[in-house]
Backbone as a chain_set.jsonl record, in Angstrom:
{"seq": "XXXXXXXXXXXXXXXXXXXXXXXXXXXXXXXXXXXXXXXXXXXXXXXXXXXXXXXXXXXXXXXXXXXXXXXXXXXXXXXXXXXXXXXXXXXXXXXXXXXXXXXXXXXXXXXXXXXXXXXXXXXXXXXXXXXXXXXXXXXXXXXXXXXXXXXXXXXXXXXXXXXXXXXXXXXXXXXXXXXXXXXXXXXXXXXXXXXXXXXXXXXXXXXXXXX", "coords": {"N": [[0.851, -1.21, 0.0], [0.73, 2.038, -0.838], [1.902, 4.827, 0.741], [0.365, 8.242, 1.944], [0.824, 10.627, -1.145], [3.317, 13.213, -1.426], [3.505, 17.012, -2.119], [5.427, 18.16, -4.259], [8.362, 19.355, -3.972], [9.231, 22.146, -4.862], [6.822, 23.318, -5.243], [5.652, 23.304, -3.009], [7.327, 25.454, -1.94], [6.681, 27.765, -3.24], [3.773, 27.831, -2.245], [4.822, 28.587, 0.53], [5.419, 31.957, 0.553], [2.651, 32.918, -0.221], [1.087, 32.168, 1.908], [2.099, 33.134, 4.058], [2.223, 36.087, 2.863], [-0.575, 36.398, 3.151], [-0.846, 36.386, 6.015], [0.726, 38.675, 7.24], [-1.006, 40.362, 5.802], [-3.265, 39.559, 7.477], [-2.735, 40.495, 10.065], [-1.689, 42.963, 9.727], [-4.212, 44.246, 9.172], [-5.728, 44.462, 11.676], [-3.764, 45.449, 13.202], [-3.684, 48.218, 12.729], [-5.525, 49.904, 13.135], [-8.408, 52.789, 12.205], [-7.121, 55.656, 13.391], [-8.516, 57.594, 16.748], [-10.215, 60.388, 16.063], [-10.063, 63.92, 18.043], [-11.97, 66.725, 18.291], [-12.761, 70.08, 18.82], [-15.529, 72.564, 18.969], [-14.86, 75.974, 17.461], [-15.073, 79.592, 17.739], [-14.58, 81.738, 15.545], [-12.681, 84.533, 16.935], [-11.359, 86.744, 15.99], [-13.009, 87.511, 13.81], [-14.817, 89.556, 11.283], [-17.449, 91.505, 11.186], [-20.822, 93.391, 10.521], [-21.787, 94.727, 13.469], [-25.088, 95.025, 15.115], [-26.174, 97.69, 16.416], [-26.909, 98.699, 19.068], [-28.035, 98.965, 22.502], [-26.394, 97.524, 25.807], [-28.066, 94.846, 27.235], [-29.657, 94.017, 30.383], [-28.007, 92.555, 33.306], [-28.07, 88.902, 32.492], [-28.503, 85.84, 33.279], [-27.442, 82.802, 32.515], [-28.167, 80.158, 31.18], [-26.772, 76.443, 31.428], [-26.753, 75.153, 28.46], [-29.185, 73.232, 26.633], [-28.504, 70.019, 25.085], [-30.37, 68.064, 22.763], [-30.744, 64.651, 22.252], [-29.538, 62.652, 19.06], [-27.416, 63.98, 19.957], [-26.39, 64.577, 21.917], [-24.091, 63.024, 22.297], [-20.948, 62.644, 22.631], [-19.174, 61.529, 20.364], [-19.311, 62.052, 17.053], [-21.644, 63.222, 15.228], [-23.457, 62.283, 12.163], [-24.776, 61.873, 9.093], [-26.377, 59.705, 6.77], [-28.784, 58.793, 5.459], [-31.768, 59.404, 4.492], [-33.425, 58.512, 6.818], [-32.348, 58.543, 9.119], [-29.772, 59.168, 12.252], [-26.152, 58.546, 13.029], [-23.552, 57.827, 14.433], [-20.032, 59.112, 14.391], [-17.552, 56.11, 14.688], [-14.72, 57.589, 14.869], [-14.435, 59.93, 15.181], [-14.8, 62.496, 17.845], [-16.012, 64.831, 20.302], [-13.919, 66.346, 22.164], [-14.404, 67.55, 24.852], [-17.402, 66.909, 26.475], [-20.733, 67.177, 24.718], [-22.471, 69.407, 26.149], [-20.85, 70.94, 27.763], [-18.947, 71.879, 26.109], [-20.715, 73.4, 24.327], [-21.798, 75.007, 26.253], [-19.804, 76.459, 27.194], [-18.418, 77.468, 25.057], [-20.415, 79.138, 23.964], [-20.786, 81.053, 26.276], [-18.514, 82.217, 26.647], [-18.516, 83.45, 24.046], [-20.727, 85.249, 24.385], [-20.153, 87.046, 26.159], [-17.742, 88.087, 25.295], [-19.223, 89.691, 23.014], [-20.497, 91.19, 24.72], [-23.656, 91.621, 24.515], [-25.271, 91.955, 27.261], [-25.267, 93.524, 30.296], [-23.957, 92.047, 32.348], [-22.677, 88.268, 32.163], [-24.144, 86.452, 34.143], [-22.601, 83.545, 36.286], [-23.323, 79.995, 36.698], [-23.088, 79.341, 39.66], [-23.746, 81.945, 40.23], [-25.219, 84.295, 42.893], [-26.119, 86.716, 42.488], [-28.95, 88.829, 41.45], [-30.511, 88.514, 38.242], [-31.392, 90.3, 35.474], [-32.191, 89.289, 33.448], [-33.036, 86.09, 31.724], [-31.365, 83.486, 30.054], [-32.006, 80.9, 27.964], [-30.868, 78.025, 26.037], [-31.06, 75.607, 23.371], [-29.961, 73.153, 22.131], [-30.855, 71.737, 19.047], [-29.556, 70.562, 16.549], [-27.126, 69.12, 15.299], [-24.914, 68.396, 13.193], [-22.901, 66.184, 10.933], [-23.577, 66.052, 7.026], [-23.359, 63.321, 5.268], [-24.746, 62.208, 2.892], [-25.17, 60.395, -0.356], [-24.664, 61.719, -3.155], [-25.242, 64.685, -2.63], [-23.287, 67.577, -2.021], [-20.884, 67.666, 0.61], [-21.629, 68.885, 3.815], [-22.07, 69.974, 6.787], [-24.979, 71.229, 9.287], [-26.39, 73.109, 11.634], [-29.043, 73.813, 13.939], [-30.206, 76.031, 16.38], [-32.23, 76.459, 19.403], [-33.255, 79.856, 20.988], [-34.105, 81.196, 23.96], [-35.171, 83.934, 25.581], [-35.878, 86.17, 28.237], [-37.431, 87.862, 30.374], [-36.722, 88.536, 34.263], [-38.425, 89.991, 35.892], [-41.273, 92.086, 36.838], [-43.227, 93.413, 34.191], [-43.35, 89.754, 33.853], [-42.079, 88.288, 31.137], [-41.851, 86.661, 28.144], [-39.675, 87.536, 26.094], [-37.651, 86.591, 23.757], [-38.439, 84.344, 21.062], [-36.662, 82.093, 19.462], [-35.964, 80.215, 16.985], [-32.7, 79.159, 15.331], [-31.116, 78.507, 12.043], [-28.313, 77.186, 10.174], [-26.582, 76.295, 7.711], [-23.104, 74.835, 6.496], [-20.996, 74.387, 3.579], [-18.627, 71.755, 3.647], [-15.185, 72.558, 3.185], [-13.122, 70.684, 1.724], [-12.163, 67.152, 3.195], [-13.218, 64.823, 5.246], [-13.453, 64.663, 8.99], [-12.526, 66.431, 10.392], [-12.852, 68.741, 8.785], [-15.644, 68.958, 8.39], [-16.179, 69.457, 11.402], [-15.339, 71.453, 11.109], [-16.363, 73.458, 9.835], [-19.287, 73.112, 11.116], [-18.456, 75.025, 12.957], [-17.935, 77.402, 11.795], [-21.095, 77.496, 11.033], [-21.885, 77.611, 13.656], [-21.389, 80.123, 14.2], [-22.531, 82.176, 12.462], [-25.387, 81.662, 13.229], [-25.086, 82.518, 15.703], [-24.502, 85.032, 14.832], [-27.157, 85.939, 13.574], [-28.313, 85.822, 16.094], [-27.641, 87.963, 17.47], [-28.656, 89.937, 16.017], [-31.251, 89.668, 16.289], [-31.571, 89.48, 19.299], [-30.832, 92.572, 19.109], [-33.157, 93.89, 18.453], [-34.906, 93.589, 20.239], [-33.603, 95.179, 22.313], [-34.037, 97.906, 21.499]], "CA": [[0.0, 0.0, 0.0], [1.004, 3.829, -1.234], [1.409, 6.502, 1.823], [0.323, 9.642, 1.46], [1.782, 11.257, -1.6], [3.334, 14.76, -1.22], [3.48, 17.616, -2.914], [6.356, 18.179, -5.029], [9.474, 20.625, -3.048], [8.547, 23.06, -5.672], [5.475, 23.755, -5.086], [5.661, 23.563, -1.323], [8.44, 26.418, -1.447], [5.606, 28.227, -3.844], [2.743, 28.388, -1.68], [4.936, 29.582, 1.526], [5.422, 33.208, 0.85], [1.509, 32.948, -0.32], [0.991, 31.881, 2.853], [3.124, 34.131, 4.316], [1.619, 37.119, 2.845], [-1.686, 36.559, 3.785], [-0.831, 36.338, 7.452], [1.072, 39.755, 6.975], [-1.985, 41.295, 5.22], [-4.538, 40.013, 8.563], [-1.821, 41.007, 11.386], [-1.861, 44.629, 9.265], [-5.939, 44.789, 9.056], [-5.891, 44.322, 12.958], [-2.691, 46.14, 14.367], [-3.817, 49.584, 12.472], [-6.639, 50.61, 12.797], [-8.306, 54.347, 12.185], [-6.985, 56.462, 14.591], [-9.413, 58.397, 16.524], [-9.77, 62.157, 15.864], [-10.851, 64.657, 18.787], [-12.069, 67.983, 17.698], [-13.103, 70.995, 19.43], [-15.965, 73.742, 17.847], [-13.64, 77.172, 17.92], [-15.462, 80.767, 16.845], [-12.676, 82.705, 15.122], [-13.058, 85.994, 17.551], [-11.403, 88.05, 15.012], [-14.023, 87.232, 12.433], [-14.921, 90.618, 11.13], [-18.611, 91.622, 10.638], [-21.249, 94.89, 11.096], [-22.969, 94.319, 14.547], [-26.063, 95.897, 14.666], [-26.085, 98.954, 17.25], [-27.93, 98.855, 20.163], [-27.331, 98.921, 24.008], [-26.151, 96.292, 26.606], [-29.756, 94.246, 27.898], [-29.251, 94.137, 32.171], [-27.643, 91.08, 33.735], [-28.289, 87.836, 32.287], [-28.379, 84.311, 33.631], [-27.096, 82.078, 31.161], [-28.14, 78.269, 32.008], [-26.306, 75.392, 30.785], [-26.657, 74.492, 26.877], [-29.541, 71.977, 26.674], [-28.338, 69.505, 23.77], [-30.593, 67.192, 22.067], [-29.954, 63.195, 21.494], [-28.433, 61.749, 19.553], [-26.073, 65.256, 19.854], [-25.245, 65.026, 23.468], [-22.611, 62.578, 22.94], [-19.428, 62.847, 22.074], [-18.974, 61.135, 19.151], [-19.744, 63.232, 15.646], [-23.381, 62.422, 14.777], [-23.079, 61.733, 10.748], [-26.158, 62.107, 9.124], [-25.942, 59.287, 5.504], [-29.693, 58.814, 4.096], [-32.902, 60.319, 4.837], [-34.288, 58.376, 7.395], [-31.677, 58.537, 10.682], [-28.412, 59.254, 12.211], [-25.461, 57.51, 12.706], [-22.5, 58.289, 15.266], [-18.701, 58.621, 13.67], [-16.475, 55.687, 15.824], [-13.091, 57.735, 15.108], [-14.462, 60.974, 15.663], [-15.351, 62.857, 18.932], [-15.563, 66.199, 20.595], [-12.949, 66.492, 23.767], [-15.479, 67.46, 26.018], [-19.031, 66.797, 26.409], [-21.379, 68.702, 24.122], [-23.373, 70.723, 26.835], [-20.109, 71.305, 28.421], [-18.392, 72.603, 25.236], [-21.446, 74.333, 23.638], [-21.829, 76.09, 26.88], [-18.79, 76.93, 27.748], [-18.102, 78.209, 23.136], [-21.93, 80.414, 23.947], [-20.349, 81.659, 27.249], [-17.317, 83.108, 25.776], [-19.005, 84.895, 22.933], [-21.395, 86.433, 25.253], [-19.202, 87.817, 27.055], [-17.343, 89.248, 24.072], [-19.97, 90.505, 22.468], [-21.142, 92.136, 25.453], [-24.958, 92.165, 24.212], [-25.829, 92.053, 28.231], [-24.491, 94.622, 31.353], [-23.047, 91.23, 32.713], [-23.281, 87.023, 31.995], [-24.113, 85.658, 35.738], [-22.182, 82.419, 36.485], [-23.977, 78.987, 37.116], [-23.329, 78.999, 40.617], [-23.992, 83.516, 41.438], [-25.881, 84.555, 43.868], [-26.933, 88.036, 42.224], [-30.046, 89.341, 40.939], [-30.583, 88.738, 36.892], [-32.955, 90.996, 34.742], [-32.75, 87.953, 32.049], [-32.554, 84.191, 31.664], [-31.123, 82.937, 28.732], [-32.206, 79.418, 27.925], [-30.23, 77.948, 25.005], [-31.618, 74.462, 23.509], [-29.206, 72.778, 20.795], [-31.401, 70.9, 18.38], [-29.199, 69.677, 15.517], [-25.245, 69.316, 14.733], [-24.825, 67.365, 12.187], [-22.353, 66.175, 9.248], [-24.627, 65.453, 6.625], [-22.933, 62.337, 4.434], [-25.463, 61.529, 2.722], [-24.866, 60.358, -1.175], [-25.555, 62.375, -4.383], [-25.385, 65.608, -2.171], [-22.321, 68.051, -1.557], [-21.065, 67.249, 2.15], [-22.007, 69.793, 4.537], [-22.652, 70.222, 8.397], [-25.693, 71.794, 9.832], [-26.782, 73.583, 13.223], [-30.207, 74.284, 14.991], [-30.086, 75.922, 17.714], [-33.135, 77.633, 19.91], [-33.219, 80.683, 22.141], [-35.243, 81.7, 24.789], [-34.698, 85.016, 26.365], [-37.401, 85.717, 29.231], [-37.62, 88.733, 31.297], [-37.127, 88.147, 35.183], [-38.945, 90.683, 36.574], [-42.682, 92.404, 36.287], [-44.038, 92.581, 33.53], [-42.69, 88.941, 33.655], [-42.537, 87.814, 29.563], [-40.906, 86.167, 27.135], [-38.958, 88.58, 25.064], [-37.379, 86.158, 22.528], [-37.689, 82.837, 21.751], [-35.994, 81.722, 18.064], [-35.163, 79.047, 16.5], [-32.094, 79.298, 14.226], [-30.347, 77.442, 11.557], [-27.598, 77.304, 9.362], [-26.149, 75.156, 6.708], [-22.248, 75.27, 6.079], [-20.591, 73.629, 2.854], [-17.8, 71.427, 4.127], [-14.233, 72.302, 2.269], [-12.28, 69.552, 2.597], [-12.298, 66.129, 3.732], [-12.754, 64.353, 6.673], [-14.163, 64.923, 10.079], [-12.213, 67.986, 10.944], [-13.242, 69.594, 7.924], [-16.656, 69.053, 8.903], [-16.249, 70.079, 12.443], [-14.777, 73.345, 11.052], [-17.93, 73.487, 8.966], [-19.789, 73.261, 11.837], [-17.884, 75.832, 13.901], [-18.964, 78.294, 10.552], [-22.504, 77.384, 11.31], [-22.613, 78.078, 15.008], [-20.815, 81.701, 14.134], [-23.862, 82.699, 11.731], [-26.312, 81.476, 14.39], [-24.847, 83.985, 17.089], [-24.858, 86.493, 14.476], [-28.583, 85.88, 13.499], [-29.364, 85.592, 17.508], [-27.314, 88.95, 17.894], [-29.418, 90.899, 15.319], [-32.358, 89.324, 17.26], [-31.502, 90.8, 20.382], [-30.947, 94.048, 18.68], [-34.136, 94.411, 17.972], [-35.237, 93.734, 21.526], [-33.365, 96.102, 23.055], [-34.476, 98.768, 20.871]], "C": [[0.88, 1.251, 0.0], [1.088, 4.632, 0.179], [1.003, 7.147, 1.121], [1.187, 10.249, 0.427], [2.535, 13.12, -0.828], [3.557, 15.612, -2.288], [5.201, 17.917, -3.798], [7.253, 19.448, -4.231], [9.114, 21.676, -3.606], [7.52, 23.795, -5.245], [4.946, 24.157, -4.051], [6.062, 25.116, -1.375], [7.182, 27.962, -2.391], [4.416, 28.618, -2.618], [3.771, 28.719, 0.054], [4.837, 30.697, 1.441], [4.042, 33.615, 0.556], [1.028, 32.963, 1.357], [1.108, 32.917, 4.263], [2.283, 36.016, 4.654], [0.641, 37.416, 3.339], [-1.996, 36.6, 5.169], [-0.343, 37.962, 7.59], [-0.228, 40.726, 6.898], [-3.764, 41.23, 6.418], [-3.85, 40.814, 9.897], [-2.338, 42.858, 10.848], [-3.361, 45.175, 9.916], [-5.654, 45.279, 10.915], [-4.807, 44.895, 13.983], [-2.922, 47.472, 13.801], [-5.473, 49.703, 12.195], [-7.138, 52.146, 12.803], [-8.028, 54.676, 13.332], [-8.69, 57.213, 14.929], [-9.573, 60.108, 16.716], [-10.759, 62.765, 17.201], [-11.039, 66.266, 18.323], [-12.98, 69.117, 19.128], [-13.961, 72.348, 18.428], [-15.48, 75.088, 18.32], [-14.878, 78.395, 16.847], [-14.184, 81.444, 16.595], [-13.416, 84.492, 15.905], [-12.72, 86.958, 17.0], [-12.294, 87.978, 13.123], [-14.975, 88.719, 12.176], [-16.509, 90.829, 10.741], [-19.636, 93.049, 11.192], [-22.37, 94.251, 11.673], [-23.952, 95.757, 14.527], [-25.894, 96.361, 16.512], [-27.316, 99.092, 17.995], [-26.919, 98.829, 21.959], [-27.54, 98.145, 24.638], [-27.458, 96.6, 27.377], [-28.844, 94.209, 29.902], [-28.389, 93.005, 32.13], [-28.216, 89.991, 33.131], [-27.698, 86.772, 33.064], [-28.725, 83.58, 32.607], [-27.416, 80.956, 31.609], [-27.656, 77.61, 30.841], [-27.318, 74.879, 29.289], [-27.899, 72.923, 27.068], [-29.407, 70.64, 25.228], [-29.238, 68.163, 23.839], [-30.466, 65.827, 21.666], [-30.366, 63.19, 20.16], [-27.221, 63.037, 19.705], [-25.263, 65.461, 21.234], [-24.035, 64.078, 23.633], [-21.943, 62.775, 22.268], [-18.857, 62.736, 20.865], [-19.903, 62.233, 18.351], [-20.979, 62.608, 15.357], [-23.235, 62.745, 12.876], [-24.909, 61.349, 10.507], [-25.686, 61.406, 6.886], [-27.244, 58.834, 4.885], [-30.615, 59.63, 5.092], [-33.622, 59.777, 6.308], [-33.606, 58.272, 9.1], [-30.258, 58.916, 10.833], [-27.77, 58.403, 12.957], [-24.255, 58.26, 13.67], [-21.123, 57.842, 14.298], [-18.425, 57.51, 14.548], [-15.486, 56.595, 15.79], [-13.485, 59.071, 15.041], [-15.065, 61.608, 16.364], [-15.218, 63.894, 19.715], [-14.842, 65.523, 21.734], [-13.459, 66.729, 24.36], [-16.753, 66.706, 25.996], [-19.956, 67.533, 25.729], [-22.474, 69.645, 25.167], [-22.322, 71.583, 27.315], [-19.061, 72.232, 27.448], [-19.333, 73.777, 24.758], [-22.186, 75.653, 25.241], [-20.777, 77.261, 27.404], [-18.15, 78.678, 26.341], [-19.392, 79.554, 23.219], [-21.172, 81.579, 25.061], [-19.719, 82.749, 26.773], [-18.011, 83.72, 24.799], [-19.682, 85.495, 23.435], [-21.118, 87.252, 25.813], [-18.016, 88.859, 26.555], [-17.956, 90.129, 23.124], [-20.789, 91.725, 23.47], [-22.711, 92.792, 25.341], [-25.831, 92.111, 25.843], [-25.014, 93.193, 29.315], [-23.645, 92.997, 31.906], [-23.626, 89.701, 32.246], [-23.087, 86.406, 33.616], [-23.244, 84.043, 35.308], [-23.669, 81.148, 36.695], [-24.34, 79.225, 38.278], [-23.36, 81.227, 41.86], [-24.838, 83.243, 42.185], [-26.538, 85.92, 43.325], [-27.566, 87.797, 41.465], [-29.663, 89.462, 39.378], [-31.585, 89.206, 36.674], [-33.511, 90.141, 34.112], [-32.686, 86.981, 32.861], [-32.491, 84.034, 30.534], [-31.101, 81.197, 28.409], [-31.717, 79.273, 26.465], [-30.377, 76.319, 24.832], [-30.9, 74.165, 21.916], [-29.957, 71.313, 20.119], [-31.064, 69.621, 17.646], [-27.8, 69.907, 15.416], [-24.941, 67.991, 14.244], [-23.807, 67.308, 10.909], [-23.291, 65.555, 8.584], [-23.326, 64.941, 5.216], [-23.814, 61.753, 3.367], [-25.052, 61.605, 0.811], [-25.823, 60.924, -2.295], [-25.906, 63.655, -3.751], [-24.358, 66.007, -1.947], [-22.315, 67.96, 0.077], [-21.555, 69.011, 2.897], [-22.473, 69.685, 6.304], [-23.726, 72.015, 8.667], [-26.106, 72.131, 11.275], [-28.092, 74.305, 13.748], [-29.922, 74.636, 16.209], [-31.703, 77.187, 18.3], [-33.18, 78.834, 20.772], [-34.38, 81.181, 22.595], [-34.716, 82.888, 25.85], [-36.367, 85.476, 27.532], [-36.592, 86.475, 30.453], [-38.16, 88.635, 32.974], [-37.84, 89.322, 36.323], [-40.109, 91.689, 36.077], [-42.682, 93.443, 35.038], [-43.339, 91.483, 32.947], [-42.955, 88.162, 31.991], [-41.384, 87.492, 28.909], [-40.286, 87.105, 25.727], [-38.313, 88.285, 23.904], [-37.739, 84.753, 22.34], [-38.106, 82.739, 19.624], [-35.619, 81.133, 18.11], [-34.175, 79.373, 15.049], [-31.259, 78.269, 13.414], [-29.613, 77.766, 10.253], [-26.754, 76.277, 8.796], [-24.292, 75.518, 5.898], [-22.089, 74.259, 4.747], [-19.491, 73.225, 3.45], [-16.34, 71.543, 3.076], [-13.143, 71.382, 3.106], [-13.064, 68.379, 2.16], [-12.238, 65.731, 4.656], [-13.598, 64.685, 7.67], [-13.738, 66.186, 10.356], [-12.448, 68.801, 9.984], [-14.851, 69.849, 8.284], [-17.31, 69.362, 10.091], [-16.135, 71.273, 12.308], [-15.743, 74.226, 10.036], [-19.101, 74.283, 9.968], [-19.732, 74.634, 12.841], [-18.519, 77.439, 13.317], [-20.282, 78.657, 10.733], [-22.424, 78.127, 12.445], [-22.182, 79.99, 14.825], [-21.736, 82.334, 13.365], [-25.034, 82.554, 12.506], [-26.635, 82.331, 15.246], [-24.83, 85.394, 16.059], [-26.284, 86.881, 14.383], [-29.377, 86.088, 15.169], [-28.955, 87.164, 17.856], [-28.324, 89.978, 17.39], [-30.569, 90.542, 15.972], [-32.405, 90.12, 18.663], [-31.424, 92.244, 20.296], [-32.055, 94.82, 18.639], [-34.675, 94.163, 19.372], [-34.52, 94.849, 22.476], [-33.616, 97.81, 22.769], [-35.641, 98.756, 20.99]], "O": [[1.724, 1.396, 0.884], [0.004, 5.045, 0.593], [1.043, 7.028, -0.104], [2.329, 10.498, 0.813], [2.106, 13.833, 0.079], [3.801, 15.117, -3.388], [6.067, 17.393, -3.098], [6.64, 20.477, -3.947], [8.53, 22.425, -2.824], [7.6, 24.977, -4.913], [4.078, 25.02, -3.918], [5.288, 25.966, -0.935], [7.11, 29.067, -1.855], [4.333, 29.775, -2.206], [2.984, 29.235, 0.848], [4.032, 31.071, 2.294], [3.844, 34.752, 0.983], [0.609, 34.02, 1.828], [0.31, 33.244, 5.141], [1.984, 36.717, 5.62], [0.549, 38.465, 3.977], [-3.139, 36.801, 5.583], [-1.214, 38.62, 8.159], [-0.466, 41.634, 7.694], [-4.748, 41.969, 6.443], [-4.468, 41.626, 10.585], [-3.069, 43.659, 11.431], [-3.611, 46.058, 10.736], [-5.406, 46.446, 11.217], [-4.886, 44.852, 15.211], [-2.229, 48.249, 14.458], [-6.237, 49.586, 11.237], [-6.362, 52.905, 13.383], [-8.544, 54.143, 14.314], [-9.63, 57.389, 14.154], [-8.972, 60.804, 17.534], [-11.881, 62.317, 17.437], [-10.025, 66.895, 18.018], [-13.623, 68.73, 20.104], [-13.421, 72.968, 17.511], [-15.652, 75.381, 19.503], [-15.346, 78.18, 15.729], [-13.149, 81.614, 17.239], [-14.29, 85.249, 15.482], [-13.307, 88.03, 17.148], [-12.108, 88.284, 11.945], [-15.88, 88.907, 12.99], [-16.808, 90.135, 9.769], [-19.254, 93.696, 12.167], [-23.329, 93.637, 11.204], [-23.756, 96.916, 14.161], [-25.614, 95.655, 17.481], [-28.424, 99.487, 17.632], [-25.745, 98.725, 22.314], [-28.659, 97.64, 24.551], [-27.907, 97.628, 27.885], [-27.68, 94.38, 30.264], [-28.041, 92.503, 31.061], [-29.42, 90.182, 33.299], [-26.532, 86.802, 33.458], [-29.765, 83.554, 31.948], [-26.845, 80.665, 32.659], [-27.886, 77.9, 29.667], [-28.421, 74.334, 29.309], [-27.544, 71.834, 27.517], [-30.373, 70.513, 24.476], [-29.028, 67.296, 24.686], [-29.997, 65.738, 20.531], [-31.477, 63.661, 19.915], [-26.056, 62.712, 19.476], [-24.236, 66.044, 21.579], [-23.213, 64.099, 24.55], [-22.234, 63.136, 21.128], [-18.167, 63.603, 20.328], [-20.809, 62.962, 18.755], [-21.116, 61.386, 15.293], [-22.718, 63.838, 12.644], [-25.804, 60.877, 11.208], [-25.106, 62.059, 6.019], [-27.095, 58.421, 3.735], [-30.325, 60.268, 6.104], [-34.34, 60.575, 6.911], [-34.287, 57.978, 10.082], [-29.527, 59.016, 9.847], [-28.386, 57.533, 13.573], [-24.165, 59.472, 13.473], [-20.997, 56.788, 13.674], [-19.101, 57.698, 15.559], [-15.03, 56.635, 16.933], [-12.463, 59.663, 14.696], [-16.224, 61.683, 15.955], [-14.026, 64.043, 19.983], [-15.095, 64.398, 22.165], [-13.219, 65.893, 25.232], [-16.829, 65.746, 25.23], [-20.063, 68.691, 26.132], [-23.185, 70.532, 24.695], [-22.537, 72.793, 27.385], [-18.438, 73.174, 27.937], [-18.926, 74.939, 24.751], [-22.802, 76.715, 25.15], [-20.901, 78.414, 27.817], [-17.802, 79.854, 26.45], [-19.291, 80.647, 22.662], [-21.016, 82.759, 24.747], [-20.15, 83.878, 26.537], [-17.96, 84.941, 24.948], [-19.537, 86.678, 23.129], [-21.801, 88.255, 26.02], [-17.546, 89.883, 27.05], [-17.42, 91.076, 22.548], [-21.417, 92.73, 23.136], [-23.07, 93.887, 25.773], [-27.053, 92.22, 25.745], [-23.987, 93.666, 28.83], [-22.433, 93.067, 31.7], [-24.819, 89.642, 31.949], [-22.03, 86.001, 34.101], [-23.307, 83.54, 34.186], [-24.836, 81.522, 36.812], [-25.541, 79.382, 38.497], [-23.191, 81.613, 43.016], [-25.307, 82.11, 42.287], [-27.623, 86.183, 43.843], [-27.351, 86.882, 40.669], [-28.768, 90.235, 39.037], [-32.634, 88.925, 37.254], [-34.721, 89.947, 33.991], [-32.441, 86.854, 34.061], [-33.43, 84.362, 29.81], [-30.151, 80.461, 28.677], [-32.009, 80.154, 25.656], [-29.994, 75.603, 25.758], [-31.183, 74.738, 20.864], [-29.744, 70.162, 20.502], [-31.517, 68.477, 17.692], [-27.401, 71.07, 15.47], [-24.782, 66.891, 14.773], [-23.831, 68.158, 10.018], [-23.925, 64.643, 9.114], [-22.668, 65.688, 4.492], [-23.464, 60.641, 2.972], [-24.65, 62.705, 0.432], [-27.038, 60.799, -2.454], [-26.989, 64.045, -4.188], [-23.714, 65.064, -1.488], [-23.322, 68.11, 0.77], [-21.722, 70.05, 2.258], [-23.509, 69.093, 6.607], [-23.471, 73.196, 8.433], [-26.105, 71.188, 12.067], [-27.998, 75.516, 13.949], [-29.478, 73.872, 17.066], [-32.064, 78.254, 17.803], [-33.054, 78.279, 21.863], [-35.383, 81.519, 21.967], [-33.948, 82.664, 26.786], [-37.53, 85.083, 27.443], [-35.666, 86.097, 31.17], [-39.355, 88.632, 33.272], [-37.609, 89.28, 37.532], [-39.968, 92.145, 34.942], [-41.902, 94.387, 35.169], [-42.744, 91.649, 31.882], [-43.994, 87.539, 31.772], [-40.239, 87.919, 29.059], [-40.674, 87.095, 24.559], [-38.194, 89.131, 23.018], [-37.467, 83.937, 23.22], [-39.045, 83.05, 18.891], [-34.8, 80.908, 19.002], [-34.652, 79.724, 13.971], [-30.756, 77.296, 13.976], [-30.118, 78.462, 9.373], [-26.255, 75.421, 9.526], [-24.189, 76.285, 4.941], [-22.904, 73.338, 4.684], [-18.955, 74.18, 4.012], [-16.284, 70.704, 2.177], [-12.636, 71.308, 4.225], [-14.002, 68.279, 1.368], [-11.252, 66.052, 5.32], [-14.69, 65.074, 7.257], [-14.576, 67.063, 10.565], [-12.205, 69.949, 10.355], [-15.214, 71.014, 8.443], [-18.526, 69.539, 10.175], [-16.605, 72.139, 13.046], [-15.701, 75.401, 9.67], [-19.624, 75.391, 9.841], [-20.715, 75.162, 13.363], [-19.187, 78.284, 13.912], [-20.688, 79.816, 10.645], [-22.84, 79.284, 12.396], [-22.802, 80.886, 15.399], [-21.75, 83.504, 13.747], [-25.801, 83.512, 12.406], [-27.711, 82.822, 15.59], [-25.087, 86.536, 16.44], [-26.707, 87.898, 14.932], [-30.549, 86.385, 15.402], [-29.808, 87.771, 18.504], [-28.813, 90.798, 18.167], [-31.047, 91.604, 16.372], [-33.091, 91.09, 18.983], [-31.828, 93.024, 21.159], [-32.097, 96.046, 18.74], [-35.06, 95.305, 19.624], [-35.168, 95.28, 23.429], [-33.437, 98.717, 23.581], [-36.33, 99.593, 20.406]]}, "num_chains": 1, "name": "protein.A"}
């Protein structure tokens, strides 16, 4: 009776570096994977534009940024057909979004100076306002057969604390950047675009209230 034949030395020495390679090419898949990107939304403070002319509203109390699911987490919310959204994995703000988008509102309020002061979270003094600030939508929109772009909703509620107690603003705004570029940070910096047309649109809003 025959053993087992074998394959010919040849042929052996043939399918090792086959062999070979393909171990190479799963080790690769699985020791690199995408990095993941952290981004931060930045207003450019020397961004040049004609504020509309009016005079600082009393004290305000600013309350914490209320954001929206799926927008309060971290990860980039990615927006690819019509009917839902979709979280990046490899890209994610560095903070928290109430904690960033309050902190990014803060700071421009406070540079724009459209109030006599912005109260802290935790004052103790007397506000004329309350500024309630309710973040709807922040979104890259991926979606195919459309130029990319990130969008931003955001609402305001301004609301007079003392008699005749009333609601003095309440707007919803939104703006649509084109994304140049590629990538997530192009689309964060998209985004950043958006929220800076927002506060201008909310500024000319208040203008007209204080007038």
């Amino acid at each position: 009776m025959r053993g087992p034949q074998r394959a010919p030395v040849s042929l052996r020495w043939l399918l090792v570096p086959s062999v070979l390679l393909l171990l190479a090419a799963g080790c690769s898949a699985v020791a690199d994977p995408p990095q993941r990107q952290t981004f931060l939304i930045h207003l450019d403070s020397t961004a040049e534009h004609d504020r509309p002319a009016h005079k600082a509203l009393g004290a305000v109390y600013f309350a914490p940024v209320t954001v929206s699911a799926p927008f309060s987490e971290r990860n980039l919310v990615v927006r690819r057909s019509e009917v839902g959204y979709a979280a990046d994995p490899y890209a994610e703000f560095a903070a928290s979004p109430v904690s960033m988008w309050t902190d990014v509102l803060r700071s421009w309020l406070e540079r724009q100076q459209l109030f006599e002061r912005v109260l802290p979270v935790d004052s103790s003094a007397e506000a004329d306002l309350t500024l309630e600030t309710s973040l709807l939508e922040a979104v890259a929109d991926r979606r195919n057969g459309r130029p990319p772009s990130s969008r931003l909703m955001v609402r305001f509620l301004l609301i007079q604390n003392h008699a005749p107690f009333q609601v003095l603003l309440d707007r919803t705004f939104t703006r649509e950047e084109a994304v140049k570029g590629s990538g997530a940070e192009s689309e964060v910096a998209a985004l950043s675009l958006a929220a800076q047309d927002v506060l201008r649109q909310f500024e000319a809003a208040v203008s007209q209230v204080a007038n």
